[in-house]
GUVO-11835 format. One line per 8 residues: for each residue x, y, z of C-alpha. Coordinates in steps of 0.05 Angstrom, whole numbers, plus 5000, padded with zeros to 4 digits. Example, Ala and Ser with C-alpha at 12.3 -4.5 7.8 and 13.67 -1.06 7.14 Angstrom:
2
5246/4910/5156 | 5273/4979/5143 $
***
This chain:
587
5000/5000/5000 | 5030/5073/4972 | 5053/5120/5035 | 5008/5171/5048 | 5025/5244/5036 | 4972/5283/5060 | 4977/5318/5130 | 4930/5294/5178 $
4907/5330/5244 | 4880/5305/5305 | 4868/5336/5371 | 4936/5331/5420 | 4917/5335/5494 | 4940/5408/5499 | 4869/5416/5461 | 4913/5435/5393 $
4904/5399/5327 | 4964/5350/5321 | 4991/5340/5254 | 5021/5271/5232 | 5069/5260/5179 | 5099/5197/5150 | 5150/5185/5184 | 5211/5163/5126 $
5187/5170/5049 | 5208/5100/5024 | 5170/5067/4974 | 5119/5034/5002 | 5128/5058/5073 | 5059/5058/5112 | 5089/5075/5172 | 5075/5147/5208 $
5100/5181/5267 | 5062/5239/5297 | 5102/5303/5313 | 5124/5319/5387 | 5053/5348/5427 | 5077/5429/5423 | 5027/5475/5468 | 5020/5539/5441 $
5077/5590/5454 | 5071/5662/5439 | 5098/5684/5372 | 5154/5718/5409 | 5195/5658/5422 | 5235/5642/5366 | 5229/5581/5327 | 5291/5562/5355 $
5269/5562/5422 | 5197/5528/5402 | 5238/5460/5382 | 5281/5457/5440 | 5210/5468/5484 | 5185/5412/5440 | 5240/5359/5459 | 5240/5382/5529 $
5175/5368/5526 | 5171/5296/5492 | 5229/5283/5537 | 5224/5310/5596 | 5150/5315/5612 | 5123/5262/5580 | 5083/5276/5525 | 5060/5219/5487 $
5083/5193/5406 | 5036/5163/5365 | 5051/5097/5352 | 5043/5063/5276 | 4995/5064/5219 | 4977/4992/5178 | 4942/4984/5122 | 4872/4955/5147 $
4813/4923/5117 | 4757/4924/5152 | 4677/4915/5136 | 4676/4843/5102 | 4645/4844/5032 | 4599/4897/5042 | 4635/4947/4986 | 4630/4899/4929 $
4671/4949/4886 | 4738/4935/4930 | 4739/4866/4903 | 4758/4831/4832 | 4724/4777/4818 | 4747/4724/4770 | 4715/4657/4743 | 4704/4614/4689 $
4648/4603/4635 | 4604/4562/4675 | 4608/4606/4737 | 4636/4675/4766 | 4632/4687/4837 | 4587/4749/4871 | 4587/4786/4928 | 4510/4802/4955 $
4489/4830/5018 | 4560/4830/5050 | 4563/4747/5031 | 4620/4728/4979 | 4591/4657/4945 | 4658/4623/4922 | 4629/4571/4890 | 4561/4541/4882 $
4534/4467/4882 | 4559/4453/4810 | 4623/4427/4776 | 4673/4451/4747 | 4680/4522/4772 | 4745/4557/4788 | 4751/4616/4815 | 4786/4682/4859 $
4767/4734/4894 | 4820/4792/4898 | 4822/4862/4936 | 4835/4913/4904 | 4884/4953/4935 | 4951/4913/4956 | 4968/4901/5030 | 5031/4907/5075 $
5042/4832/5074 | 5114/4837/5092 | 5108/4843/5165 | 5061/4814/5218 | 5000/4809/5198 | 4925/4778/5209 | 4860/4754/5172 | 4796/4739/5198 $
4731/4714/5154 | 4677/4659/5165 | 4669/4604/5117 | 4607/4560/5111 | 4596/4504/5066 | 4519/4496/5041 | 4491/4437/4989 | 4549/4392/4978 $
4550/4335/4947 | 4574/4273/4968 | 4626/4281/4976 | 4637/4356/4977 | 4695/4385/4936 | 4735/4421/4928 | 4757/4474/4975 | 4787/4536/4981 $
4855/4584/4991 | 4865/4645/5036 | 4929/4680/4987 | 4968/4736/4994 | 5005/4744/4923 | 5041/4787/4876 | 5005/4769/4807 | 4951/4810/4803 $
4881/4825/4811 | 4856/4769/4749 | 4899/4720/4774 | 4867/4646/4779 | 4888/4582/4777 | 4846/4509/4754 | 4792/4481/4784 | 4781/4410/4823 $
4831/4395/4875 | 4880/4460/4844 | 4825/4504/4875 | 4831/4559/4834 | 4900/4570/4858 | 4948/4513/4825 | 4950/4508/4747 | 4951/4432/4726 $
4967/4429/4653 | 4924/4432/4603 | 4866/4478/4642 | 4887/4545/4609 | 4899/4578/4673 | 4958/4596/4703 | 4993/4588/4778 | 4984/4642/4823 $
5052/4664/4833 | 5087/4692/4870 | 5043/4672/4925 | 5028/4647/5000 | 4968/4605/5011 | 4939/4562/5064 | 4870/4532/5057 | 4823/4471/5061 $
4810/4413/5021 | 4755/4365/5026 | 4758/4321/4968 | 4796/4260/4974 | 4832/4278/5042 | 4823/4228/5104 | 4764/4242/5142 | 4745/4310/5169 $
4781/4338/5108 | 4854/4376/5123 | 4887/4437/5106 | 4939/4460/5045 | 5002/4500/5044 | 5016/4535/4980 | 5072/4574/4955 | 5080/4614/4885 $
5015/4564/4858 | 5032/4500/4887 | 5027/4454/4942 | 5081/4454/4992 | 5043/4404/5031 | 4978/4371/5048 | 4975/4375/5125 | 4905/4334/5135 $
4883/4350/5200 | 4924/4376/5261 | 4917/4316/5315 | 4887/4360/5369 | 4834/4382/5327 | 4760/4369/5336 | 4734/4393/5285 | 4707/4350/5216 $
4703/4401/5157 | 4670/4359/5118 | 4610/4352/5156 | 4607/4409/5196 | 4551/4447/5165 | 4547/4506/5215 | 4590/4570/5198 | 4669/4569/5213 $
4705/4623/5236 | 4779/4623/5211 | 4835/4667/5231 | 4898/4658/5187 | 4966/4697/5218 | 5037/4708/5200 | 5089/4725/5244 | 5145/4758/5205 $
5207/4750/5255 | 5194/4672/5248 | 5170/4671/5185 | 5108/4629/5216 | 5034/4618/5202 | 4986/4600/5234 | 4912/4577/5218 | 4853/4572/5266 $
4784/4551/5262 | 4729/4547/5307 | 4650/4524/5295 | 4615/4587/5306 | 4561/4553/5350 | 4596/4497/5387 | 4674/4526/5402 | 4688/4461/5424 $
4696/4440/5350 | 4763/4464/5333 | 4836/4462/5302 | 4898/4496/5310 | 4955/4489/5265 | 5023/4534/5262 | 5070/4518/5191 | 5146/4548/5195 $
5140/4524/5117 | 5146/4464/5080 | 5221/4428/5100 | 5273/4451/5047 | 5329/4419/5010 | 5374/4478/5025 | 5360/4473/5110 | 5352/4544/5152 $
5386/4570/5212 | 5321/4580/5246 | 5254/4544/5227 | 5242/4522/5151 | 5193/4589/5149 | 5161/4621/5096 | 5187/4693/5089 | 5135/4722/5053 $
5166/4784/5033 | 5224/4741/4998 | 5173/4703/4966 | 5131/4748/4942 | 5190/4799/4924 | 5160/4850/4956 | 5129/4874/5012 | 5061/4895/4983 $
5015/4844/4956 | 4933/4832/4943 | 4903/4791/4988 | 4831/4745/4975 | 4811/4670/4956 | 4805/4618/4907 | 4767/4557/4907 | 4741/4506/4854 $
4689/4457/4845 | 4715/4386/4807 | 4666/4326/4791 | 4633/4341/4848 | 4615/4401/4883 | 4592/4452/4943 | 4580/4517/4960 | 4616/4562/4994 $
4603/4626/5032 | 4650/4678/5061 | 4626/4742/5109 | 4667/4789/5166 | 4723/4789/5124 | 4780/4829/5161 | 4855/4839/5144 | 4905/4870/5188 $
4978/4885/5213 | 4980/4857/5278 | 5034/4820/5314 | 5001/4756/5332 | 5036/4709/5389 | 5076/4660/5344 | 5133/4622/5385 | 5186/4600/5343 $
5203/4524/5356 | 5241/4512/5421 | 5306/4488/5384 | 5310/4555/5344 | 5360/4596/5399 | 5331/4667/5401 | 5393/4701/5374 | 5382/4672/5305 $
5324/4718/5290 | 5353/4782/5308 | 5359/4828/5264 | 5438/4840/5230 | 5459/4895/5191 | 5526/4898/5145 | 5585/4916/5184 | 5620/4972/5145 $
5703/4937/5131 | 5765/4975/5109 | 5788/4966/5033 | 5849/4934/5063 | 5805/4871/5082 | 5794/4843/5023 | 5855/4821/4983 | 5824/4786/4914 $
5787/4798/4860 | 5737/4746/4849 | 5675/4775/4808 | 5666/4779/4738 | 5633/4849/4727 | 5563/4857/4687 | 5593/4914/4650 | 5645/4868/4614 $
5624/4838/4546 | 5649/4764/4542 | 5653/4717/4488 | 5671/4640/4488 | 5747/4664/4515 | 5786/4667/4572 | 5778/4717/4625 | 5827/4770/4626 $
5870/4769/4685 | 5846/4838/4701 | 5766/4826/4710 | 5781/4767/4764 | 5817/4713/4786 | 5790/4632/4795 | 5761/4626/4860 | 5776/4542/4850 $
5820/4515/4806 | 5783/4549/4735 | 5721/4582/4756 | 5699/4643/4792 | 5636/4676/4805 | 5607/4732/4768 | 5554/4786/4774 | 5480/4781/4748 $
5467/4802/4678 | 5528/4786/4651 | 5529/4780/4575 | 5569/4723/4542 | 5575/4714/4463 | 5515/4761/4467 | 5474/4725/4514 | 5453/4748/4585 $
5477/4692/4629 | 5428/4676/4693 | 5447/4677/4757 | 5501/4718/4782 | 5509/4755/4846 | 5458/4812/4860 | 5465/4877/4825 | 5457/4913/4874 $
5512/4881/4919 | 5463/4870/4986 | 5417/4810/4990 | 5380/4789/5056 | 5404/4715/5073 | 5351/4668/5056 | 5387/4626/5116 | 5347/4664/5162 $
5304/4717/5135 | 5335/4775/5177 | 5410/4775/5161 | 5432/4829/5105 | 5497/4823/5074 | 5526/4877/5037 | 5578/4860/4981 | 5646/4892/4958 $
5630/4932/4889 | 5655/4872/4836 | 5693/4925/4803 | 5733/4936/4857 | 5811/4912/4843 | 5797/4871/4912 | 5718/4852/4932 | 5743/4778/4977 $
5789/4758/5027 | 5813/4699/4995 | 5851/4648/5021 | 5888/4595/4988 | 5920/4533/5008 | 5978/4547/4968 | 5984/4616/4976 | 5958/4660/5040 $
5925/4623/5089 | 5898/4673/5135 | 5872/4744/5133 | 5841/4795/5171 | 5776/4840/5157 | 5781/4901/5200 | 5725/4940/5217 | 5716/5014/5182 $
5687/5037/5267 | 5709/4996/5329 | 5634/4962/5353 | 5600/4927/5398 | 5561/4866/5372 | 5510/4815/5408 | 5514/4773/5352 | 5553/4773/5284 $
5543/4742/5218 | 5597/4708/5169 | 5587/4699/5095 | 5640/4658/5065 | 5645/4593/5014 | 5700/4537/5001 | 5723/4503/4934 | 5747/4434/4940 $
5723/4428/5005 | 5677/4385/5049 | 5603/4383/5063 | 5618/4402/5137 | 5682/4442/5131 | 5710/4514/5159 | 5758/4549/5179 | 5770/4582/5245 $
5759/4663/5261 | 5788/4702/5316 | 5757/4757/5345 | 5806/4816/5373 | 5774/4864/5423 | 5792/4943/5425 | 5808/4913/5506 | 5867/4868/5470 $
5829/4797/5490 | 5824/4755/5431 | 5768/4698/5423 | 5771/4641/5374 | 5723/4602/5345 | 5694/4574/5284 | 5654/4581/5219 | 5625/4545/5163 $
5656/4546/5095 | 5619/4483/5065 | 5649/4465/4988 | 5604/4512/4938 | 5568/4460/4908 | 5546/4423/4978 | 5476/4451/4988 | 5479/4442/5061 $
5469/4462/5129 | 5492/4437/5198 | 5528/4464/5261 | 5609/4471/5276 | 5651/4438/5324 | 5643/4492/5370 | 5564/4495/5352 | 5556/4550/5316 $
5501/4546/5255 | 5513/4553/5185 | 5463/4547/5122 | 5450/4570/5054 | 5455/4646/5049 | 5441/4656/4970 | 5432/4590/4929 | 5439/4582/4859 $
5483/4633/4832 | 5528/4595/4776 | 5597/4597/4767 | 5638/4622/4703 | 5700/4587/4665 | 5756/4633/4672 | 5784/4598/4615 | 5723/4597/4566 $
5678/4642/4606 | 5627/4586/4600 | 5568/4587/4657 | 5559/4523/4702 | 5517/4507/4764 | 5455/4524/4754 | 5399/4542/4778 | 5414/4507/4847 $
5492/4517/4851 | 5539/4546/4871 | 5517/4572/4944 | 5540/4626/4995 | 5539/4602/5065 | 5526/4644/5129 | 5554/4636/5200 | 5513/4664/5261 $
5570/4674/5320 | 5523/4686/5393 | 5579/4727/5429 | 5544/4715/5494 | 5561/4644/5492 | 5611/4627/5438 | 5641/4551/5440 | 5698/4567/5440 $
5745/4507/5416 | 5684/4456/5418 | 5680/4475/5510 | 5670/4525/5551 | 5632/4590/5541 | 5663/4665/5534 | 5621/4727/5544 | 5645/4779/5500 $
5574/4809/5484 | 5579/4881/5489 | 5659/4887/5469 | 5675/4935/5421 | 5703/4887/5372 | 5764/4919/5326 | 5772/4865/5272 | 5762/4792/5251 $
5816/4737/5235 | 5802/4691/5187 | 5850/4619/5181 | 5841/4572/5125 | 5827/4496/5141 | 5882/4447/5116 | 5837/4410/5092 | 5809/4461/5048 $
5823/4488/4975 | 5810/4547/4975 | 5762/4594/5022 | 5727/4659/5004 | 5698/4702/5057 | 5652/4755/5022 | 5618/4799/5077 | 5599/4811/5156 $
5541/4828/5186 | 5524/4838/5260 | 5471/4864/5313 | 5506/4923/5351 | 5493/4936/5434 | 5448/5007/5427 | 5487/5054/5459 | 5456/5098/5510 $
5420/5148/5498 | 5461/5217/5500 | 5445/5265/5558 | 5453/5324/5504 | 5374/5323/5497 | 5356/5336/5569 | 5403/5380/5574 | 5383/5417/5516 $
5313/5414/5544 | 5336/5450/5609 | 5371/5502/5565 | 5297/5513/5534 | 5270/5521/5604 | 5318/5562/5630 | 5315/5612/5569 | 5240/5618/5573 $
5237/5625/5651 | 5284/5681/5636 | 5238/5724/5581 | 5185/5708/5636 | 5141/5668/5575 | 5083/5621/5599 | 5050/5571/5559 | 4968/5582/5539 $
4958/5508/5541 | 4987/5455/5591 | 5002/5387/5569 $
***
């Protein structure tokens, strides 16, 4: 949902209007911040003097903030003209009296519902809407999908058991994709029907029915109320239903995502916003009817940003979903030149020695959009040199420009074997993030990383390094976790410039270091949260190739606040008391 740019006023407890204004003007942004509460001062005082009242106010007395503006939708179906409707030639869905009908008790419908203006889908957020199911057949079928997705408001999938959302070949129809789904399905499930997980139009997995639940959806004939939620931070949803007039009948069910080849440093979660590629999508339903039928009704629609209470699983240690930001590294850290360039025209040749050097023994990596004998390669490492790790959903890495004459450390078993990244500002970290990769290397292989402290202690440890064509995850000797940062970036010939790998290889692998309780040598614990940490050491395993560290990102201790403000504030009070002003309102 577009930012708003209009100014908008409401009453502040000094009795004055209040104005509100977004607060950032990114793309996208939906978020506001109201202005600090100001009682009126007499035109006198300088404008000067006004702001410094205004902190000392919001600071010292107390005055409140607003807090943050989602996008909402509220009032079910009862504006029929907010929705899209799409269907087929034997049926089209309507909206009447604040009732979407779906379907209807015939076959072979498929069909979506869509809202017209796109949601914040990207963060927390929760939907509400009661399903009922009216003249089915025996059995009923299909179903339907709850979908937040990126393809548009005519978007629809087949019909039967694809309800309206999955394209099987040769319907006419097409995926919905990019797209998160989670619905019901009736036809041809075990009894009491079960629920579906889809992502970008297809099924990520049939769940059937959670064990707890006591609730049969194919019988139960009396209105359902379901509330679908996603927690961003672990990349969890959630679904719950509930028989309107016997709560009793229920199920629960929470999905961190279907389990993935690639394996996660926290859950196996569905990060919407890196599904979808963005973090505004439309949000509605599709169902389908196959060979045999049911209607199905949907009222007190509601959609919402909310921060529902989603747990991530016990084993996931807390530290791997906090938030890490790229840790800014002096030019002398990186000692290699290891990207091929997008602004470099290859043909079926060598590489010259001057665009990069082999990572392994022939091949390096390059950057996307590279164009070889005329043809723009896929793959290739972002354009825009920062990615957010799809290890974990919250990590960003930010990468060296590739036409830097250095943009790696790169270390070499027959050349240098260790090097050190040093950081641009001395900082204090909670936790810290390593992107690096290994040629000719194991499945389970690292090096080791020393951490040296502006206080002169040093810390070692380790980090994974796995070989770039491993597609793995796991845990070092001294337990720290590794995955799959960015999958499926190719490789490129220095010798022929010819593209290999993909589309699931080679693979960047990230490192989360907990400096509250590092492992330190596979025992023991060190706490060096909170240490302003100068630079990192990085030492090559023996057993290893070749190992190239690309980037480091971290989660720095806030520092305090500054006393500056108050004091500033006191200032303000000081030079008012002394022009003897007085305020007309009181906050």
């Amino acid at each position: 949902m577009s930012s708003k740019t209009s100014i908008v006023t409401s009453a502040n407890s000094c009795g004055q209007p209040q104005p509100i204004r977004p607060a950032g003007n990114s793309p996208g942004s939906n978020r506001y911040a109201r202005e600090p509460l100001m009682c009126s001062i007499p035109s006198s005082v300088s404008r000067r003097s006004a702001l410094i009242v205004a902190a000392m106010a919001a600071v010292a007395l107390g005055c409140g903030w607003a807090g943050t503006s989602k996008a909402t939708i509220s009032g079910g179906f009862s504006n029929s003209g907010n929705w899209v409707l799409n269907g087929n030639s034997t049926f089209v869905p309507f909206i009447s009296g604040g009732d979407l009908t779906l379907t209807t008790g015939q076959n072979g419908e498929n069909t979506s519902a869509w809202y017209t203006t796109q949601q914040d889908v990207g963060a927390s957020w929760t939907a509400n809407f009661t399903w009922q199911v009216s003249v089915p057949s025996n059995p009923p079928a299909d179903g339907f999908m709850f979908v937040v997705q990126g393809a548009g408001t005519s978007a629809l999938g087949g019909g039967g058991g694809s309800k309206g959302y999955e394209n099987p070949a040769p319907t006419g129809f097409t995926d919905v994709s990019p797209s998160v789904g989670m619905g019901v399905e009736l036809f041809g499930t075990p009894s009491g029907g079960g629920l579906d997980l889809g992502i970008n139009g297809q099924f990520a997995s049939d769940v059937g029915l959670p064990a707890a639940s006591t609730l049969n959806l194919q019988t139960d004939a009396n209105p359902i109320n379901f509330t679908i939620s996603y927690y961003a931070p672990a990349h969890a949803i959630s679904v719950s239903a509930v028989d309107s007039t016997n709560s009793a009948d229920s199920l629960t069910y929470t999905t961190y995502g279907p389990t993935s080849s690639l394996g996660l440093l926290g859950p196996p979660g569905i990060n919407v916003a890196n599904t979808l590629g963005s973090n505004s999508a439309y949000v509605g339903f599709t169902g389908a009817t196959g060979g045999f039928n049911m209607e199905q009704d949907f009222t007190n629609f509601s959609f919402a940003n909310s921060a529902p209470t989603i747990a991530p699983p016990p084993s996931t240690p807390a530290y791997i979903l906090t938030a890490r930001s790229p840790v800014a590294l002096t030019a002398g850290s990186f000692n290699a030149d290891n990207v091929v360039e997008n602004t470099v025209s290859l043909t079926s040749s060598a590489i010259p020695s001057n665009v990069a050097t082999p990572v392994g023994s022939f091949n390096t990596f390059y950057e996307a959009g590279l164009s070889v004998g005329g043809t723009v390669q896929s793959g290739g490492l972002p354009t825009s040199h920062q990615f957010v790790s799809q290890a974990d959903g919250v990590t960003t890495f930010q990468l060296q420009h590739y036409t830097n004459t250095n943009n790696v450390l790169h270390l070499n078993s027959g050349g240098i074997t260790s090097g050190t990244m040093t950081l641009s500002t001395p900082t204090a970290f909670t936790t810290l993030a390593i992107l690096a990769v290994s040629t000719n290397a194991g499945s389970n292989t690292g090096g080791t990383v020393t951490l040296n402290f502006a206080n002169g202690q040093t810390v070692t440890t380790d980090y994974g390094a796995p070989d770039w064509f491993s597609n793995t995850s796991g845990t070092t000797p001294d337990g720290n976790r590794f995955a799959i940062a960015l999958a499926g970036i190719g490789r490129i010939a220095v010798t022929n410039s010819s593209v290999s790998g993909l589309p699931n290889e080679p693979d960047l692998y990230e490192t989360v270091l907990n400096l509250a309780d590092l492992g330190v040598n596979g025992g023991g614990t060190v706490n060096m949260s909170g240490h302003v940490l100068d630079s990192l050491t990085f030492n090559l395993n023996p057993s290893t190739f070749s190992t190239d560290i690309f980037s480091v990102s971290g989660s720095a201790v806030p520092e305090p606040a500054p006393l500056v403000v108050l004091a500033s504030g006191t200032v303000g009070i000081l030079f008012l008391r002394r022009r003897k002003l007085k305020y007309s309102g009181k906050c």
